[in-house]
Backbone as CSV, one residue per row, in Angstrom:
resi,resn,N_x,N_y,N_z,CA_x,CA_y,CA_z,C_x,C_y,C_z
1,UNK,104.797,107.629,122.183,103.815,108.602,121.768,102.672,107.889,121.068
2,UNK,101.473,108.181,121.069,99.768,107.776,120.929,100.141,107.872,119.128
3,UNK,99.672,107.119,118.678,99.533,106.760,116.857,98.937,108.278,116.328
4,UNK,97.813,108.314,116.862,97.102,109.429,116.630,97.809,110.708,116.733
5,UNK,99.051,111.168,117.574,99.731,112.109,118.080,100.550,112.450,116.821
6,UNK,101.326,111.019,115.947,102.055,111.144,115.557,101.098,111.681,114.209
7,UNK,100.530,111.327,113.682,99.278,111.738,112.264,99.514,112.905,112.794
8,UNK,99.027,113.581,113.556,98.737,114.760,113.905,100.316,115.763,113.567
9,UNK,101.263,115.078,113.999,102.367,116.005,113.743,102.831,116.022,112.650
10,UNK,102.787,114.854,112.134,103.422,114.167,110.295,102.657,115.387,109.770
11,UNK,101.139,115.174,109.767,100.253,116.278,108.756,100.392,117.462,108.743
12,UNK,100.408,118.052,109.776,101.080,119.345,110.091,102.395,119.720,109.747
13,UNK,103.667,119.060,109.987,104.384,119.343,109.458,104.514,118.828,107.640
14,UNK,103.342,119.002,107.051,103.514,118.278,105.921,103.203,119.485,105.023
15,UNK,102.302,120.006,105.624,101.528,121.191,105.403,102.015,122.659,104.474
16,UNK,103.232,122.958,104.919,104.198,124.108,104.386,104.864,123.038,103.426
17,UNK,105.245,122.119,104.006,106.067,121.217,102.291,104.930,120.655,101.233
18,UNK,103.948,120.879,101.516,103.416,120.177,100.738,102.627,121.742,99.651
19,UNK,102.213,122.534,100.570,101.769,124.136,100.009,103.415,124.487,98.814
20,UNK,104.438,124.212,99.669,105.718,124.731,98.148,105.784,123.554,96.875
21,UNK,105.835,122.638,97.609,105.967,121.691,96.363,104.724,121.103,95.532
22,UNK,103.562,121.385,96.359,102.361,121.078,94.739,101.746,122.497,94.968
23,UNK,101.859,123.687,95.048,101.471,124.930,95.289,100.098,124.925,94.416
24,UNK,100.536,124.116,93.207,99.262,124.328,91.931,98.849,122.974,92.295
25,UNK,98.554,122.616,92.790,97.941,121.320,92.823,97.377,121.108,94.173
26,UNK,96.182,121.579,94.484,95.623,121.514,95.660,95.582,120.167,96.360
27,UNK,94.390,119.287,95.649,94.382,118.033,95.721,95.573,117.244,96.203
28,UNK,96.278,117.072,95.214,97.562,116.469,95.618,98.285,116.852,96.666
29,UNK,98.331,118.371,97.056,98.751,118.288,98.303,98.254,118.215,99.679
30,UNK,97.124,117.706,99.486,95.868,117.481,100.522,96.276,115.863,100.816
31,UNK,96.058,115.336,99.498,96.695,114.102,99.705,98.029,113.737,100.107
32,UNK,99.031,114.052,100.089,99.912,114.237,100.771,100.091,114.402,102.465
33,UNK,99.424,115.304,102.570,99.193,115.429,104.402,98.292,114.740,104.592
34,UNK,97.913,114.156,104.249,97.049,113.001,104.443,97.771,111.411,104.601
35,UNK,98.498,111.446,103.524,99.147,110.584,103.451,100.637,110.238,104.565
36,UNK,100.742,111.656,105.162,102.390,111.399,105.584,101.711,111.653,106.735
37,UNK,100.675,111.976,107.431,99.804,111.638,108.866,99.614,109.981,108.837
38,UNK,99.767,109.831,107.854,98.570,108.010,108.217,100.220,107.280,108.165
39,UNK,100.963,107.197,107.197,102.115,106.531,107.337,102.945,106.895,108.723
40,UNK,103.210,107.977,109.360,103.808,108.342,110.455,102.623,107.395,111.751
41,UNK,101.732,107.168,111.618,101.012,106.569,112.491,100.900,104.936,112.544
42,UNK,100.612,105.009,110.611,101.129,103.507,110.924,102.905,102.359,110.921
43,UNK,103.490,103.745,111.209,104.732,103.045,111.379,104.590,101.880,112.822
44,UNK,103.997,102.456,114.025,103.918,102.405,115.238,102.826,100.367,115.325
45,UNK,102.565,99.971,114.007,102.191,98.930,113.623,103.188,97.667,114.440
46,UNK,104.165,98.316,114.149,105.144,97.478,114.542,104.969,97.222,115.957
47,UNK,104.719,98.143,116.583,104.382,97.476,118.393,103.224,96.845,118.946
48,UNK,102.197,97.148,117.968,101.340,95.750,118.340,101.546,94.319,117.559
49,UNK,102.597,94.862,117.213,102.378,93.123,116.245,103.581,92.526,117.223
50,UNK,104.260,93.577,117.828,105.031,92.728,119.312,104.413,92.402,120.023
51,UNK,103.522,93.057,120.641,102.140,92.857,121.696,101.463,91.549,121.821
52,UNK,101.433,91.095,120.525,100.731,90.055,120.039,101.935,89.084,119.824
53,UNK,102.848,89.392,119.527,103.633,87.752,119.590,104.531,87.755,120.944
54,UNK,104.493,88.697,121.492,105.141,88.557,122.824,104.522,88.257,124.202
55,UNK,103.004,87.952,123.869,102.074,88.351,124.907,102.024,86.761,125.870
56,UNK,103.088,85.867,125.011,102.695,84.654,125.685,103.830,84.457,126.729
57,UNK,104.685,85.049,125.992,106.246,85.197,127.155,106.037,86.401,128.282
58,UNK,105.702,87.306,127.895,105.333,88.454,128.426,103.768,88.528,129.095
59,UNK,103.129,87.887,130.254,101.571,87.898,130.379,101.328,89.545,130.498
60,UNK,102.263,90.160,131.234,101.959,91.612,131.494,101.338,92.370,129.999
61,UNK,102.381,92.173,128.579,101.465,92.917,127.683,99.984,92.321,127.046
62,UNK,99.911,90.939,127.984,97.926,90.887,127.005,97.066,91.827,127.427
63,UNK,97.291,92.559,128.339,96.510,93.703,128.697,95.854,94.343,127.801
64,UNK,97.401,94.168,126.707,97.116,95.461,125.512,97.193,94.625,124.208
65,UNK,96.509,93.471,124.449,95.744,92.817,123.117,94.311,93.615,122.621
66,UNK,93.789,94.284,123.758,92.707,95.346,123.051,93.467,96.735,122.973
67,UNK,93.780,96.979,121.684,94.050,98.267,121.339,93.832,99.596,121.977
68,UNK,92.226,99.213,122.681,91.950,100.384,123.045,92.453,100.412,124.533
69,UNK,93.070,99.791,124.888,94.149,100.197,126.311,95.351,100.591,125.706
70,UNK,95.871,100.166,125.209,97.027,101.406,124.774,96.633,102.673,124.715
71,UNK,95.729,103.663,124.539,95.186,104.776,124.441,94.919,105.132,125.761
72,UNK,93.981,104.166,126.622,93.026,104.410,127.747,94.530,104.223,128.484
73,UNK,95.134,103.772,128.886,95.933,103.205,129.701,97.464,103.360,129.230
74,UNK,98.051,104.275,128.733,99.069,104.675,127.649,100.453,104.745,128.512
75,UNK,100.322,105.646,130.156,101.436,105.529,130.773,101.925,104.190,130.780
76,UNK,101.093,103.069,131.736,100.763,101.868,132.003,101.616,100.859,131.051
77,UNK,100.994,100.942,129.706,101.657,100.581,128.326,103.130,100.661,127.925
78,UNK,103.849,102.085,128.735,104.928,102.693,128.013,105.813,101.687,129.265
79,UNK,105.358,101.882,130.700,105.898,101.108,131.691,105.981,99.944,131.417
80,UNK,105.187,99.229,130.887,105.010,97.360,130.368,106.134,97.285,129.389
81,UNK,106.173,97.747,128.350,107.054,98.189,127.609,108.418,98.425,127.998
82,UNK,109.093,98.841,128.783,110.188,98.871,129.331,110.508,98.093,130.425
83,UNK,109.427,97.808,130.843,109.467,96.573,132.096,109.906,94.896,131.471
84,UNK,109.446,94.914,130.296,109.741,93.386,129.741,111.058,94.163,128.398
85,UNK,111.257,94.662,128.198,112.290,94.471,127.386,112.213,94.972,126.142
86,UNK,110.674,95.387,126.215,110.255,95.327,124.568,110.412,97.040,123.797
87,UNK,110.988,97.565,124.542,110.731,98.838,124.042,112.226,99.042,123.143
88,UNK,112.992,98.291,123.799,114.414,98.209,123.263,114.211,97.656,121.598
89,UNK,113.481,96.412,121.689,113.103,95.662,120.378,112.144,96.399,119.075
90,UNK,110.828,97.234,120.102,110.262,98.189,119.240,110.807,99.324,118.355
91,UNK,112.052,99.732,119.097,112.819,100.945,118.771,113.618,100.762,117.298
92,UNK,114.156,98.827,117.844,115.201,98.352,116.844,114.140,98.248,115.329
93,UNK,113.198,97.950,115.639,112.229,97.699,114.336,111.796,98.938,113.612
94,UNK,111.898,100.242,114.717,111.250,101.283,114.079,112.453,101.916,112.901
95,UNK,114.036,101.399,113.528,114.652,101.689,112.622,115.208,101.298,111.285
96,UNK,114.661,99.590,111.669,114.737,99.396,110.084,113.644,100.223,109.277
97,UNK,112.056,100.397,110.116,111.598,101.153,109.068,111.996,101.968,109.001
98,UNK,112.518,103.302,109.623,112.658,104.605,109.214,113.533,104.562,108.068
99,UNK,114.813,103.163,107.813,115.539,103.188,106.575,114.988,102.640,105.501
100,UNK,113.932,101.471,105.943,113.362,101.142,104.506,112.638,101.796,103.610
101,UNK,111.306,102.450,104.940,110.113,103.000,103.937,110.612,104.027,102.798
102,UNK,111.359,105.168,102.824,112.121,106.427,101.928,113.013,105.308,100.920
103,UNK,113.480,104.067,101.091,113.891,103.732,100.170,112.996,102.817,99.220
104,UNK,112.318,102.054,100.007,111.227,101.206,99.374,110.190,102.457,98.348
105,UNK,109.859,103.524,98.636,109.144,104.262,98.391,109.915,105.359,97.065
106,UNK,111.088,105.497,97.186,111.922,105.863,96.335,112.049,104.923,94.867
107,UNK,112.190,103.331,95.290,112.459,102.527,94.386,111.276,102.713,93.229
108,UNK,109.751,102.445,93.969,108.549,101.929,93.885,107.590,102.748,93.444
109,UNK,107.592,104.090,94.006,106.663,105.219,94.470,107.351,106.456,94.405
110,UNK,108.465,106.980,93.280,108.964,108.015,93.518,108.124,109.215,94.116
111,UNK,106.617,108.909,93.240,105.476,110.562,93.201,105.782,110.885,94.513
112,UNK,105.369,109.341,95.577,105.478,109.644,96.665,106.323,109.755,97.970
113,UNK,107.219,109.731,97.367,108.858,110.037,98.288,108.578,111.198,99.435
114,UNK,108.213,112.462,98.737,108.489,113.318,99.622,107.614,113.391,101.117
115,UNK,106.189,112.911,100.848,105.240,112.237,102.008,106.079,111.716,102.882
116,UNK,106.497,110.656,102.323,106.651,109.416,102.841,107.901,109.880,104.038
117,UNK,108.937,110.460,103.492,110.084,111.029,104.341,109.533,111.778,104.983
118,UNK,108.984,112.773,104.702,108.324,113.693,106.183,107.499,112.665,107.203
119,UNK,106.651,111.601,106.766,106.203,111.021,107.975,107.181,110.432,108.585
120,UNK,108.531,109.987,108.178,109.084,108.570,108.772,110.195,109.908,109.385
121,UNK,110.851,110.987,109.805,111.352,111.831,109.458,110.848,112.526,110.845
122,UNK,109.420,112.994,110.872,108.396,113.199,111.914,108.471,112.309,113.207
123,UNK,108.524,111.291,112.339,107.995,109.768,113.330,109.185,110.063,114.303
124,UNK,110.751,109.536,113.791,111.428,109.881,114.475,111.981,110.637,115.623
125,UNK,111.547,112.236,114.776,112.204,113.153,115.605,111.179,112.846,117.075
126,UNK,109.897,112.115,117.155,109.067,112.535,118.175,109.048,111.007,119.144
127,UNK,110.114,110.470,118.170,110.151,108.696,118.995,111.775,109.424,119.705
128,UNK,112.369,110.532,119.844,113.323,110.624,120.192,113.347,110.253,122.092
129,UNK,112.347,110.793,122.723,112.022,110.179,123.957,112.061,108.957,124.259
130,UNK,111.014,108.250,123.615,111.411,106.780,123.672,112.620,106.183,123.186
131,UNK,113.650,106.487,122.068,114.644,105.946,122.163,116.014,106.707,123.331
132,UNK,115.549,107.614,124.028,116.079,107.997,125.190,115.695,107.414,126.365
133,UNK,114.528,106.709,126.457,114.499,105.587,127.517,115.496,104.222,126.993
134,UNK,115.755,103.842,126.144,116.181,102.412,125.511,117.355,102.486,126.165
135,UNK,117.964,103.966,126.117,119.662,103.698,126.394,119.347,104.218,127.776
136,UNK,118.893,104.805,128.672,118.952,104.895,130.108,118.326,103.765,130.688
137,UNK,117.811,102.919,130.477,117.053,101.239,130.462,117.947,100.173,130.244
């Protein structure tokens, strides 16, 4: 799923949790869906920084050393991606984050715990496709 897709769902679903739990606090909960859109998007960090160290073993992903083909060219991307192996590896990384960030953020950042789990939380439920290619792959 597109980075941008995932912001889009994190914030939205951030929206009703964020209206009960700072109800009096507008701001803050603006910031919040703000915040658990941009973290749910930049979880997905993790697959270009494969892109980029895999691109020498892999010639098929330098395609998508410009960012903006992953977007323009996204089926293409998801196929490259499962064609070399890497989607299996992306998946494995997304899950150390989904366990670190809520704890790193817990340790560090209590204010911001509850963001932080709805994006990584979000992220998931909508990476559930792609980790349903990993195991039929």
């Amino acid at each position: 799923m597109l980075p941008q897709n995932h912001f889009v769902i994190s914030a939205v679903a951030m929206v009703p949790v964020a209206a009960v739990a700072s109800s009096q606090n507008i701001p803050q909960a603006v910031g919040w869906v703000v915040l658990a859109g941009a973290v749910s998007a930049a979880i997905d960090l993790d697959v270009l920084a494969l892109i980029y160290l895999k691109g020498k073993e892999f010639p098929a992903l330098r395609l998508f050393y410009n960012p903006l083909n992953l977007f323009t060219r996204f089926k293409l991307f998801m196929e490259t991606l499962i064609g070399t192996g890497q989607l299996k590896t992306a998946m494995k990384s997304h899950f150390v984050t989904f366990f670190a960030l809520p704890v790193i953020t817990w340790t560090f950042w209590p204010a911001y715990f509850l963001p932080i789990t709805v994006a990584v939380l979000t992220h998931l439920l909508s990476d559930i496709p792609n980790i349903q290619l990993v195991f039929t792959n």
